[in-house]
C-alpha positions as CSV (number, residue, x, y, z in Angstrom):
1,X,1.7,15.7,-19.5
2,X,4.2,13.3,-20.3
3,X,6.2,10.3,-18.8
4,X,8.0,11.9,-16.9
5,X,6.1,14.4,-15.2
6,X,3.5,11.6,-14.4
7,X,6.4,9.0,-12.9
8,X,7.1,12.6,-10.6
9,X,3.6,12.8,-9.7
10,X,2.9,9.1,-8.9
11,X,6.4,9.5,-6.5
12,X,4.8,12.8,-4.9
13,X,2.0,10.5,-3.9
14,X,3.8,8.0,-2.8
15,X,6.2,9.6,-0.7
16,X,3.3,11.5,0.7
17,X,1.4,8.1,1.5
18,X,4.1,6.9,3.6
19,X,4.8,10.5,5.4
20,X,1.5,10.7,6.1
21,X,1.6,7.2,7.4
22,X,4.4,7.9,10.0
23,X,2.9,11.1,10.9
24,X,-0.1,8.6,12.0
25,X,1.9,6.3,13.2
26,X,0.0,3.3,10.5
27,X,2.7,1.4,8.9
28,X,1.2,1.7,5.0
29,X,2.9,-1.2,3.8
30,X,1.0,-3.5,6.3
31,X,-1.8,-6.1,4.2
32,X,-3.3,-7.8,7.6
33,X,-6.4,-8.1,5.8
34,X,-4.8,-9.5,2.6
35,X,-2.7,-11.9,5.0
36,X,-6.3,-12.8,6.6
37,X,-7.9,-13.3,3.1
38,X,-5.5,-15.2,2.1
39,X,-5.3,-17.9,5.3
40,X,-9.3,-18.0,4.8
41,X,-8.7,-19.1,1.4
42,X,-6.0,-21.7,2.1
43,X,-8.7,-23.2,4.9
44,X,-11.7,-23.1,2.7
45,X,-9.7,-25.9,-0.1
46,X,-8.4,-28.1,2.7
């Protein structure tokens, strides 16, 4: 398998991520938790 076949199947997955995700109505670009961590961590050195 070579660069280019593996770039196509990372896309597949990707584009299948985000179909999926609208399917299920989930917005897959959403990081709430990653937002949350990172407020938590801003508290925690004030």
């Amino acid at each position: 398998m070579d660069e280019y076949n593996i770039a196509k199947l990372m896309f597949s997955y990707q584009l299948l991520t985000s179909v999926i995700g609208a399917f299920l109505q989930i917005d897959t670009y959403d990081q709430p938790g990653v937002e949350k961590s990172k407020d938590i961590l801003k508290e925690s050195f004030t």
